[in-house]
C-alpha positions in Angstrom: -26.4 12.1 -37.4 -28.7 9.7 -36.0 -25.8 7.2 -35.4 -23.3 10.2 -33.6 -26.4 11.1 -31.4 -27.2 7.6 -30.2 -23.1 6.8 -29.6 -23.4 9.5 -27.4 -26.3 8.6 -25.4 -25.4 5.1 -25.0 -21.9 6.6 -24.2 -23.3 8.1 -21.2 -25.3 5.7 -20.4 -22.5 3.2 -19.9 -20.0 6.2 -18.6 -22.5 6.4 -15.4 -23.3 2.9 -15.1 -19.5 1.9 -15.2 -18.5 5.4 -13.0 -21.0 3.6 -9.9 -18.8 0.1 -10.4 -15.5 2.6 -9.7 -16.6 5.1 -7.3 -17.5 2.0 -4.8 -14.4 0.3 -5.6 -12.4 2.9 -4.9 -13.7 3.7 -1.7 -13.8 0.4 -0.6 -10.1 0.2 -1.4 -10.5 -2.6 -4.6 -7.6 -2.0 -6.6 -8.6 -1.1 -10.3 -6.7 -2.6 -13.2 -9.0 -1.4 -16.1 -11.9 1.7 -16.4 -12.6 0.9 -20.2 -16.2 2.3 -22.3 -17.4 0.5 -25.1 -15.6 -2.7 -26.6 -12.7 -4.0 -28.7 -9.4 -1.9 -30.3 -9.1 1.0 -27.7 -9.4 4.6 -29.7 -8.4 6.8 -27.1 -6.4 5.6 -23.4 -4.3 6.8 -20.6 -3.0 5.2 -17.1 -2.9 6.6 -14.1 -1.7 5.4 -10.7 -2.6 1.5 -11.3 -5.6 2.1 -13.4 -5.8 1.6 -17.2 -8.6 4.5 -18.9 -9.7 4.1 -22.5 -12.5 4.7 -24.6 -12.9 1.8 -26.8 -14.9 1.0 -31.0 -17.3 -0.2 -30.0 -19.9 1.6 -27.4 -21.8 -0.7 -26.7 -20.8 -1.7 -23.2 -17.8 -0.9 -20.6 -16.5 -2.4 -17.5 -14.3 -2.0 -14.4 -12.0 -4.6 -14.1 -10.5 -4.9 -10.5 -7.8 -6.9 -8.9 -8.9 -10.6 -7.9 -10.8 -11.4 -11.2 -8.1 -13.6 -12.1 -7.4 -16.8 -10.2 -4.2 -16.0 -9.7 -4.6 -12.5 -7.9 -7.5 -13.3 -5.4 -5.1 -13.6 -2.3 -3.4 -10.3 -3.3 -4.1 -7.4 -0.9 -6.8 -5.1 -2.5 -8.5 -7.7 -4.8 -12.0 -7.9 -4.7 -11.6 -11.7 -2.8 -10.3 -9.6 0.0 -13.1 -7.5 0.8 -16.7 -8.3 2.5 -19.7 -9.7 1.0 -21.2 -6.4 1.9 -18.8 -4.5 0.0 -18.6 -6.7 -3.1 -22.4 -6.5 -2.9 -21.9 -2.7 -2.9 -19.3 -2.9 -5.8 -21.9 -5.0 -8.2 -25.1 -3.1 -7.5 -23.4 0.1 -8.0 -23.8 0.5 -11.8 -27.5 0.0 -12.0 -28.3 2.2 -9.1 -26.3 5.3 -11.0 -28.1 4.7 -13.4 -31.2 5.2 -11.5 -29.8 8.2 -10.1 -28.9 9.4 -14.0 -32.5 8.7 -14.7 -34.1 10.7 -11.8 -31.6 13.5 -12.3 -32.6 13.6 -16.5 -36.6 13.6 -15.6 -35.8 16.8 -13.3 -34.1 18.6 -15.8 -36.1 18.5 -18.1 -39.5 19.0 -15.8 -37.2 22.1 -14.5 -35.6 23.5 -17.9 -38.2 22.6 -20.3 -41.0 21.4 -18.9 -43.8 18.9 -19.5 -46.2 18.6 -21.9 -49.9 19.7 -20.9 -52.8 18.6 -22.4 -53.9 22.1 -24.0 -55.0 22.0 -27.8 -52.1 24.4 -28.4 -49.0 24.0 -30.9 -46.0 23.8 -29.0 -43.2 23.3 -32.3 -43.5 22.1 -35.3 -41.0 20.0 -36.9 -39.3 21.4 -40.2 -40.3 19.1 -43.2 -43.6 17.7 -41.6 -46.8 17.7 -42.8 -47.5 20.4 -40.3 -44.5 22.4 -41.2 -45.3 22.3 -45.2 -49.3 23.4 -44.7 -48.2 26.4 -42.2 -49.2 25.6 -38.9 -46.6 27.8 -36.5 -46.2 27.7 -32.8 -48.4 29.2 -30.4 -51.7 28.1 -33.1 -54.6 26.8 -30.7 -56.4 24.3 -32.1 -60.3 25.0 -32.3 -62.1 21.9 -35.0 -60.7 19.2 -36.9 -63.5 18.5 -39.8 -65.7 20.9 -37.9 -65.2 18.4 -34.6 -64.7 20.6 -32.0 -61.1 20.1 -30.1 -60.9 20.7 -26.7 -58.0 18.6 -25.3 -54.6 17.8 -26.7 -55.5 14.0 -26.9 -58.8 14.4 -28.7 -56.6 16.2 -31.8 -53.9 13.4 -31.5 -56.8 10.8 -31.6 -57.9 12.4 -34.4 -55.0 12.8 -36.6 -53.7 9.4 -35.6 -56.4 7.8 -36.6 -56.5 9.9 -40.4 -53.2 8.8 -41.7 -53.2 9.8 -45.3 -56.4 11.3 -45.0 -57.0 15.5 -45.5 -57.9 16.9 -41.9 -59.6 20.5 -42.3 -58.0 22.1 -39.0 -59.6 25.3 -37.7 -57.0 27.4 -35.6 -56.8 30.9 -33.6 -53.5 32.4 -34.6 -53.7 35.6 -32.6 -57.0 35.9 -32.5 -57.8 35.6 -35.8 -59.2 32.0 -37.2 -57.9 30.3 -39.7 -58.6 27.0 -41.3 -55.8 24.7 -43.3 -55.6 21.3 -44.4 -53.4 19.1 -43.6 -52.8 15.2 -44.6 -51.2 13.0 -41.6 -48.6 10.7 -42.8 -48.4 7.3 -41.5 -45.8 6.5 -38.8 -44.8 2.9 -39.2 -43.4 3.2 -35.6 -46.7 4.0 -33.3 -48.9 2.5 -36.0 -51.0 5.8 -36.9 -50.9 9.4 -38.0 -48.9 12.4 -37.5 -48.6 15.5 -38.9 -45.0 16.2 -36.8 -46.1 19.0 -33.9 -45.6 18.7 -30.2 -47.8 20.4 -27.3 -47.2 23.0 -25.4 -44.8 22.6 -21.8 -45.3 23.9 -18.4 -42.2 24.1 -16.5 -42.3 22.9 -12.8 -40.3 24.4 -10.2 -37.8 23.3 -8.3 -38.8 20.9 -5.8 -41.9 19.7 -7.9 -38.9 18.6 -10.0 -37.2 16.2 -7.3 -40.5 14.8 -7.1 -41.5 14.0 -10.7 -38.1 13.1 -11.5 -38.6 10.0 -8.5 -42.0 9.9 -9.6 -41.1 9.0 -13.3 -38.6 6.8 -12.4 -40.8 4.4 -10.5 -43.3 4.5 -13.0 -41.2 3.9 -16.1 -39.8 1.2 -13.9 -43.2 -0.3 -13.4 -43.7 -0.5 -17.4 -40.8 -2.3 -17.9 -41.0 -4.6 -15.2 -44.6 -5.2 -16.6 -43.6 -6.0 -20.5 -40.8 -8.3 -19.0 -43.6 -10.3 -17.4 -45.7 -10.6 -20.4 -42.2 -11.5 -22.2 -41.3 -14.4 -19.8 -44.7 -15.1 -18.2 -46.7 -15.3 -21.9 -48.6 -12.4 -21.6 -48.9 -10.0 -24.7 -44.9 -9.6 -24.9 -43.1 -10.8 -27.6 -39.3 -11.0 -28.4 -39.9 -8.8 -31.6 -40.7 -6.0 -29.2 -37.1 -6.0 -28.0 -34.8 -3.4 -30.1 -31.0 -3.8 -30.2 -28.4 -1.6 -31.2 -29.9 -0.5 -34.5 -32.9 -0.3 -33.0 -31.9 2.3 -30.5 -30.3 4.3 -33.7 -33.3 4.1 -35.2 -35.5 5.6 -32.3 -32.9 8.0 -31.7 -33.1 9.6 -34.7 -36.8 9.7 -34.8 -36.8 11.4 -31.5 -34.1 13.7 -31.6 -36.0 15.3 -34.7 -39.1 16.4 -31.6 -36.6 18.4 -29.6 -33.6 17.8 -27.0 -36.2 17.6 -24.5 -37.6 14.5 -25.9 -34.5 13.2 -26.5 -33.2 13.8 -22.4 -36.5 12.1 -21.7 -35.5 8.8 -24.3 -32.2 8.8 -22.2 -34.0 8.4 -18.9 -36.1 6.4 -20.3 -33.7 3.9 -21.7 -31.4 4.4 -18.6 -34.1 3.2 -16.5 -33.9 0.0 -18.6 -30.2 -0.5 -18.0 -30.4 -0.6 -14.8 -33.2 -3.2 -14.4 -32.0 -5.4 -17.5 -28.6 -5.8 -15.0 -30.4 -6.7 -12.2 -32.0 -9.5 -13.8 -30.9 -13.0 -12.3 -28.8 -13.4 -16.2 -25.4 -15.2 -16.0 -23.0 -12.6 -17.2 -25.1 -9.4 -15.7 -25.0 -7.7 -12.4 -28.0 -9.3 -11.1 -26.3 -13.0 -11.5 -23.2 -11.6 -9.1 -25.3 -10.7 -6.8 -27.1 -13.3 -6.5 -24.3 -15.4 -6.1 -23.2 -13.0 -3.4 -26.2 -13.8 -1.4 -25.7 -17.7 -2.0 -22.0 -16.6 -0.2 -23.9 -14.3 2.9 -26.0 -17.5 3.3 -24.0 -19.6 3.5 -20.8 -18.5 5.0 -18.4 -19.6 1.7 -18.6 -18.6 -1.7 -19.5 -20.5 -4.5 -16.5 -22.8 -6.3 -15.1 -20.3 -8.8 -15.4 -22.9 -11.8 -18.7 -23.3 -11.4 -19.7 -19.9 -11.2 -17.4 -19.7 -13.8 -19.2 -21.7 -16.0 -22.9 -20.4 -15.0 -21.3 -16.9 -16.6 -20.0 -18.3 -19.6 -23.4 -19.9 -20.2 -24.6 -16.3 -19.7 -22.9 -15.1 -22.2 -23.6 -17.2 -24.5 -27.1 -16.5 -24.1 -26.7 -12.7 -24.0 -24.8 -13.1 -27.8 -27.6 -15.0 -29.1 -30.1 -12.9 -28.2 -28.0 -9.9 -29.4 -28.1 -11.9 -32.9 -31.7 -12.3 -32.5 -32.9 -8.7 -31.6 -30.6 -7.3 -34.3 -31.9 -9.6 -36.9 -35.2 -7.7 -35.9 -34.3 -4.6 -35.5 -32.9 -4.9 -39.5 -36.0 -6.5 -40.7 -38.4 -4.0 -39.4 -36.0 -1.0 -40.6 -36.4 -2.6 -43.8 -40.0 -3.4 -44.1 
């Protein structure tokens, strides 16, 4: 299950990021050879006008190929080579700004539609086959004590609990006005580090306009963190390149957060589609950002850079991209087996 629901989100994710690369090159008049999601034997593919659609085994990637990117086609009418730096510029820094877009968009849904967690000592849900779930807690129970410490916030009881894994918490509720008391014992979570007994808070729904602005809001600041651990990656801060998670590692968080609601799980997608869209922009031969930079290089100075060499700055790229791939997922394995 876990694997079909994380296909699906990086489906999107790429669908949206690849959709921005077309839309532009359409209306820029680029002529598209190939709209293609994922990687390797095509599963599912149609043509129309000059455009080749498919859905490809392996989701994890896409791309638009246009006219141009062989040597051979650059002089032919509606190649990339024959528009402006402005519009290539446009064409390139199209996927990672829809996927900003996607990200705002997801934040306001679920602010709208499901709201957002507050900070009252109140069960929101409990999830079935949790610790929670087997001792009887229900929604709606506010919490009152936890080993006769009185709870007054939803982060004092998570501080609590997370810090009692494998530990029996006796947990004073009101359940409809009357009080009850029941023991629990927080499992540990290998993932955050600390105990959980598997219950979310309660959600306040914002309305409409409040929503436009958290979902900016949200954006920007998930952008900030990320922008922040790749400085402490590259700049030796507190980062580390165990902290990255691949492929399996995106299977894995998936499936831990699709178990807390579709909520959480729209707020994982924005999350991690905030991260597409930044990871491209990075200066990396082979990503969005590297094209782009090049296409300043040609603004600048008036010519573009010799093909070959660019050429060969990509494949370098690439090869860099694949080795960290092997690394991450070596990771991602070892900490799903450990």
């Amino acid at each position: 299950m876990s694997i079909v629901v994380a296909a699906i989100v990086l489906g999107v994710l790429i669908t949206v990021h690849e959709l921005g690369h077309f839309l532009v090159a359409k209306g820029v008049g680029m002529h598209v050879k190939d709209f293609a999601i994922g990687f390797g034997p095509a599963i599912a593919k149609f043509k129309k006008a000059e455009t080749l659609y498919a859905i490809r085994l392996f989701p994890l990637g896409g791309y638009v190929r246009v006219l141009g990117e062989d040597e051979e086609e650059r002089s032919k009418e509606g190649s990339m080579q024959s528009k402006s730096v402005l519009e290539r510029f446009m064409f390139v820094l199209a996927g990672p700004f829809m996927n900003f877009i996607l990200a705002i968009l997801l934040f306001m849904l679920v602010a709208f539609a499901f709201g957002l967690a507050t900070n009252e000592p109140e069960i929101g849900a409990v999830v079935q086959g949790e610790p929670a779930d087997e001792a009887g807690f229900l929604s709606g129970d506010e919490i009152v004590s936890i080993n006769q410490q009185e709870i007054t916030t939803w982060e004092e009881m998570v501080e609590v609990i997370s810090d009692s894994p494998n530990k029996s918490l006796n947990i004073n509720i009101l359940r409809e006005g009357t009080s009850k008391s029941i023991s629990v014992v927080p499992q540990y979570d290998e993932t955050g580090e600390r105990g959980v007994i598997g219950i979310t808070p309660p959600r306040s729904r914002l309305g409409f306009i409040e929503s436009i602005s958290y979902g900016f809001s949200e954006t920007v600041m998930v952008g900030r963190l990320i922008f922040e651990g790749l400085r402490n990656l590259f700049f030796g801060g507190e980062g580390s390149i165990d902290d990255l998670a691949g492929p399996v590692g995106i299977v894995a968080l998936v499936g831990e957060t699709v178990r807390f609601g579709i909520a959480n799980l729209i707020m994982f997608t924005a999350v991690l589609s905030v991260n597409l869209g930044i990871l491209n922009l990075l200066p990396i031969p082979a990503l969005d950002g590297s094209r782009l930079v090049f296409l300043i290089v040609e603004g600048v100075r008036g010519k573009p850079v010799d093909p070959e060499k660019e050429g060969f700055v990509h494949v370098i790229g690439v090869l860099f991209l694949l080795l960290l791939f092997v690394v991450v997922m070596f990771n991602d394995i070892m900490r799903l087996l450990s």
